[in-house]
N, C-alpha and C positions, 0 to 999 in steps of 0.2 A: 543706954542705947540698945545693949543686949537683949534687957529685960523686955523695951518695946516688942521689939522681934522676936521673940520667944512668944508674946502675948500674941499676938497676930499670928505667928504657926499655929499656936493654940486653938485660936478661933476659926483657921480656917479649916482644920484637922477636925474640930468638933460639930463645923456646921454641914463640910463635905460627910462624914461618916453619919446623919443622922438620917439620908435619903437610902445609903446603901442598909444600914443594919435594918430599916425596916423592910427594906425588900426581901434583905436574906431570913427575918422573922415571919412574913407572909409565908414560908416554905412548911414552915410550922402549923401542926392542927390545933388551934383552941380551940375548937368549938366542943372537946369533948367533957374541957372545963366548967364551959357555962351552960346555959338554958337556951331552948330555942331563942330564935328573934331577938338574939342579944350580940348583932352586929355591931353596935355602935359602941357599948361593952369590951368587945374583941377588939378593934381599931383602937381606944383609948388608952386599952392594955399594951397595944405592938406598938402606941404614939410614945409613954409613958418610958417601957421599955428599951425604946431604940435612942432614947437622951439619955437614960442614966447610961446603958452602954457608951455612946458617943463619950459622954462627960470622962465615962473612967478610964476610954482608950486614948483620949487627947490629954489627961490627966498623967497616963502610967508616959507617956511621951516626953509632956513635958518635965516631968519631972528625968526622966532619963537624962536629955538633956543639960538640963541645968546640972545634973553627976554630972555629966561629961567635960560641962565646963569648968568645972571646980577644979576637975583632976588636971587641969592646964595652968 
């Protein structure tokens, strides 16, 4: 029953943080990485970018958790 509940934090921890980390990466200049007119480039880079974030901050989470539950 734990585990359900754990997996559902997870998912809602991972799909909530993947609109904010792209926002907060918009703050950021790529373009000085790539070539002109390579918007679509940039975007796939800040899409790509803002899941693996997302993944490792609902990751380091749940795992926190499940420590914490152990130590009980």
């Amino acid at each position: 029953m734990f585990e359900k509940l754990l997996f559902m934090g997870y998912l809602l921890i991972f799909l909530g943080l993947i609109p904010i980390i792209y926002r907060a990466l918009m703050a950021l200049d790529f373009s000085q990485l790539f070539q002109r007119n390579s918007q679509w480039q940039i975007k796939f880079l800040m899409g790509i970018l803002s899941i693996v974030l997302a993944f490792l901050a609902a990751f380091a989470v749940l795992t926190t958790m499940e420590y914490i539950r152990s130590l009980f």
